[in-house]
C-alpha positions in Angstrom: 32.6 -3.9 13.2 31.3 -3.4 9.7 30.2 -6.8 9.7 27.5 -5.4 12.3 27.2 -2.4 10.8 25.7 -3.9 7.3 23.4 -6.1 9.9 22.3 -3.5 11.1 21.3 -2.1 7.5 20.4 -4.7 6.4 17.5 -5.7 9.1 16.6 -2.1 9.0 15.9 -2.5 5.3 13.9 -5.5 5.8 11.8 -4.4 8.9 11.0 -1.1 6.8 9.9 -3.3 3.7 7.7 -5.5 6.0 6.0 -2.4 8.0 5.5 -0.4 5.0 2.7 -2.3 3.6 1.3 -3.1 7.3 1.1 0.6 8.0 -1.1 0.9 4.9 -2.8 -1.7 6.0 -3.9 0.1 9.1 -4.4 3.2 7.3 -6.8 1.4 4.9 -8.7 -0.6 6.7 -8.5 0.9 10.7 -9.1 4.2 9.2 -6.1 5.8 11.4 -3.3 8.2 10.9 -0.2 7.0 8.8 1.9 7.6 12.3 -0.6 5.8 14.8 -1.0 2.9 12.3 2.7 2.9 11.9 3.3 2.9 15.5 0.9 -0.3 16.6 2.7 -1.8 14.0 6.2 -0.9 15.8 4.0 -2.1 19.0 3.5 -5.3 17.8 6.8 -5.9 16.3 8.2 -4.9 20.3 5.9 -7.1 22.0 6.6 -9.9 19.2 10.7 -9.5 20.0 10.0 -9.5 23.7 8.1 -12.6 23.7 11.0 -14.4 21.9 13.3 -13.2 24.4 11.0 -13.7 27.2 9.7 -17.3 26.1 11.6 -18.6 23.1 15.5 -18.0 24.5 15.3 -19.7 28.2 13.3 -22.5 26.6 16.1 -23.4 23.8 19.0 -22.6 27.1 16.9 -25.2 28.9 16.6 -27.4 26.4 19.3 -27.7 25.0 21.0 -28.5 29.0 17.8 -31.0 29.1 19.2 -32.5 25.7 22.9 -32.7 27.1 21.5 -34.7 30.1 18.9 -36.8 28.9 21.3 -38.1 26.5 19.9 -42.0 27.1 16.1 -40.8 26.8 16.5 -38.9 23.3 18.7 -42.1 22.3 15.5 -44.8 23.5 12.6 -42.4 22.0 14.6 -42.3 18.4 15.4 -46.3 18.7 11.2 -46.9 19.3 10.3 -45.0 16.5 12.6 -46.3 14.0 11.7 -49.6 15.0 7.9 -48.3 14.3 9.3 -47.3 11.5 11.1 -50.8 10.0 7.6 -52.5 11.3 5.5 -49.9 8.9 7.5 -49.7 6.0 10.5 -52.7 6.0 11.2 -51.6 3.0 12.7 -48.6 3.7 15.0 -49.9 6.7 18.2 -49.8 4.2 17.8 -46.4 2.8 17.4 -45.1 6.3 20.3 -46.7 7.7 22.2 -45.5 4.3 21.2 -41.9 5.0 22.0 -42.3 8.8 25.6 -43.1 7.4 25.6 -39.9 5.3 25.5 -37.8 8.0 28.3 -39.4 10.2 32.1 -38.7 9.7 34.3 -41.7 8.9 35.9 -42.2 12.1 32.5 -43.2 13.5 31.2 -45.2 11.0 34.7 -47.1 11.0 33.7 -48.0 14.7 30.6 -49.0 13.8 31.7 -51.5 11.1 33.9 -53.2 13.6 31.5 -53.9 15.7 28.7 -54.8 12.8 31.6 -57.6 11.5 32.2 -58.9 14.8 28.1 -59.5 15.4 28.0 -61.3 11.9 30.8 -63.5 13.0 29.4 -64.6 15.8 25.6 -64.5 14.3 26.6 -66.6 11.7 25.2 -64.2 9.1 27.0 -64.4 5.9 27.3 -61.1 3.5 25.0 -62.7 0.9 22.4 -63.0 3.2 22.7 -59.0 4.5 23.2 -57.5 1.0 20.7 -59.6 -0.9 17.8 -60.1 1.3 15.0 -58.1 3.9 14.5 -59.6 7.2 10.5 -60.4 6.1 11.6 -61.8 2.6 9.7 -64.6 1.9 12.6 -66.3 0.6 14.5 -66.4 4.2 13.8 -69.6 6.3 12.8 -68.3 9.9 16.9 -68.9 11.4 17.8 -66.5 8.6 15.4 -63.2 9.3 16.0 -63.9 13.2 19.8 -63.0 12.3 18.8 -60.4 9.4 16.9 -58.9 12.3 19.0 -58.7 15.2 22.4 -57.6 12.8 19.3 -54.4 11.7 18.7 -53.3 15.3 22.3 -53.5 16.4 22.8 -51.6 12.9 20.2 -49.0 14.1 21.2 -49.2 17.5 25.2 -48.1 16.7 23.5 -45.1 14.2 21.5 -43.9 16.4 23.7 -43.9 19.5 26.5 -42.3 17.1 24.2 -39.6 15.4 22.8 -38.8 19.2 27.0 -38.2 20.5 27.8 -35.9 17.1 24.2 -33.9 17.8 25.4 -33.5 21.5 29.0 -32.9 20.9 27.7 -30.0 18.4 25.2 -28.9 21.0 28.1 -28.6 23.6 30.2 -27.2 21.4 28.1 -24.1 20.0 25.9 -23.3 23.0 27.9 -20.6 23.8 28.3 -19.2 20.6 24.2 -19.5 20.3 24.0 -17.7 23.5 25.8 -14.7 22.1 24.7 -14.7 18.8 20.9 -14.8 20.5 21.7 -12.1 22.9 23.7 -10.1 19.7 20.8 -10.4 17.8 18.4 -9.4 20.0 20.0 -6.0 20.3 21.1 -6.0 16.7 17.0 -6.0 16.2 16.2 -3.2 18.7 18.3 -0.9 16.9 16.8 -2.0 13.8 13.6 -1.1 15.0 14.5 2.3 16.7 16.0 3.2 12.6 13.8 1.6 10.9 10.8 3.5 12.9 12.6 6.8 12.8 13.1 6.6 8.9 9.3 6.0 8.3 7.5 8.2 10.8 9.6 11.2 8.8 9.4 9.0 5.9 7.4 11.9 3.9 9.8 14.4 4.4 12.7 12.2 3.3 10.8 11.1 0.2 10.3 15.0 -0.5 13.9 15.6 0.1 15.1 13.1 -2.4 12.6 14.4 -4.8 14.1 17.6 -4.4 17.4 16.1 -6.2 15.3 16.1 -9.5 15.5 19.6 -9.6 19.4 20.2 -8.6 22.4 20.0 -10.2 22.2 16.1 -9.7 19.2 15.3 -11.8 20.9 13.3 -14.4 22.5 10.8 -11.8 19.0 11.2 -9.6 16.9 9.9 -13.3 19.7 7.3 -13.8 19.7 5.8 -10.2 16.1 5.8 -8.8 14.1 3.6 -10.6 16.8 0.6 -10.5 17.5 1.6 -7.2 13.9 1.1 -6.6 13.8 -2.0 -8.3 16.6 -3.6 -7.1 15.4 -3.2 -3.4 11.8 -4.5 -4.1 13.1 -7.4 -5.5 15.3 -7.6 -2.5 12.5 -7.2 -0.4 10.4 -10.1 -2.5 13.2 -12.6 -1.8 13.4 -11.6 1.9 10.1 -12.3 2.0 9.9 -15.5 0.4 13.1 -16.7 2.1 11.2 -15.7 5.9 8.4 -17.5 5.1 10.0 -20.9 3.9 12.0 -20.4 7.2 8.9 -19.9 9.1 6.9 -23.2 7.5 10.3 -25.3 7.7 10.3 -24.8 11.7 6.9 -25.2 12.0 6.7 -28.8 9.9 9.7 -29.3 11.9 8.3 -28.8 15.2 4.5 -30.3 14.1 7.3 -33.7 13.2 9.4 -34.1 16.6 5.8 -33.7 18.3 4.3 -36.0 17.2 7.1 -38.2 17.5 7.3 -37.7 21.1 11.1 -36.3 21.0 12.3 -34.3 24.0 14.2 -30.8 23.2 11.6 -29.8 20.6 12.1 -25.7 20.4 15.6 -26.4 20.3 16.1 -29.4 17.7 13.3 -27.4 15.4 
């Protein structure tokens, strides 16, 4: 319970730091009233959570059941474009695979290993060969790269199938967890709005009332607290601010990415 409680505060805090300035805005440049400017930006902020809700939430449900069954698709589209990949840059076909290993736990990659010494047995690819050299190295006689090459796709193959299981498993696991905390936060939000909106459309009478403390009995704490209080929360604010908008550009560079590598399950993956 006071876990949602300081949500709640703290979303309120934020939406009243990001309206405040757009109010202005209104009042500066639309020429309205501070409460008709403040209340298209209230508008907007409404229509913007209802489109998330109406759009946004049933695409990442269906999606993410779309990822759960089109397990084999997901799987062949990452295969073809790592193979794109290897063709562009061979180079880079190691460190990939390396950081494909970094994000699996060790009983999979223990699997994986298995079945990677069990191909280079039968191959007839010796560990000199696979540590020291590329599959296009010039040194490599043609026999040579043919096995370099098939023990890499079988490499990428097993990695990718892995990393496509543990991104499913955690899909399965948390989707109804994300349901909630979607639903949650939607309301969390509204409520946010409603204070938020209610604090600044009386916002000059509050201000007025705490100005009145500079003339009471609690003027020393009021000339002690105000102007860090102040300061603390605009740097607050600041941070907020900086922290939405790298969260914004992230999910954006992140969905511009899986489009135009042709991945299914794109609002949910980004």
């Amino acid at each position: 319970m006071l876990r949602d409680f300081f949500a709640h505060i703290f979303i309120t805090f934020i939406l009243i730091f990001v309206a405040s300035p757009l109010t202005r805005l209104g009042q500066r440049w639309m020429k309205l009233p501070y409460r008709v400017s403040l209340a298209l930006v209230y508008l907007c902020f409404v229509l913007m959570l209802a489109g998330f809700v109406r759009y946004v939430t049933p695409s990442v449900i269906g999606e993410a059941s779309l990822f759960l069954n089109n397990f084999s698709e997901l799987q062949h589209k990452l295969l073809e474009r790592k193979n794109d990949f290897s063709e562009r840059y061979p180079g880079m076909v190691r460190p990939l695979h390396g950081y494909m290993r970094s994000v699996l736990d060790e009983s999979a990659l223990v699997g994986i290993d298995e079945q990677l010494v069990m191909l280079r047995q039968q191959i007839g690819l010796s560990d000199l060969e696979r540590v020291q050299y590329d599959p296009d190295d010039a040194e490599l006689d043609a026999e040579a790269g043919t096995k370099l090459r098939r023990y890499y796709d079988r490499e990428a193959e097993l990695l990718t199938t892995a990393l496509v299981s543990h991104a499913s498993g955690k899909v399965r696991e948390q989707l109804p967890g994300m349901l909630d905390y979607l639903y949650t936060g939607t309301a969390t939000v509204l409520l946010a709005l409603l204070f938020s909106f209610l604090i600044l459309y009386d916002s000059v009478r509050l201000g007025g009332q705490i100005k009145n403390l500079e003339a009471s009995r609690l003027r020393d704490f009021y000339h002690e607290v105000a102007q860090p209080v102040i300061r603390f929360a605009y740097v607050v604010g600041r941070a907020i601010q900086a922290q939405a908008m790298i969260a914004v550009i992230n999910t954006l560079l992140t969905f511009i990415g899986l489009l135009v590598m042709g991945l299914p399950s794109i609002a949910l993956l980004s």
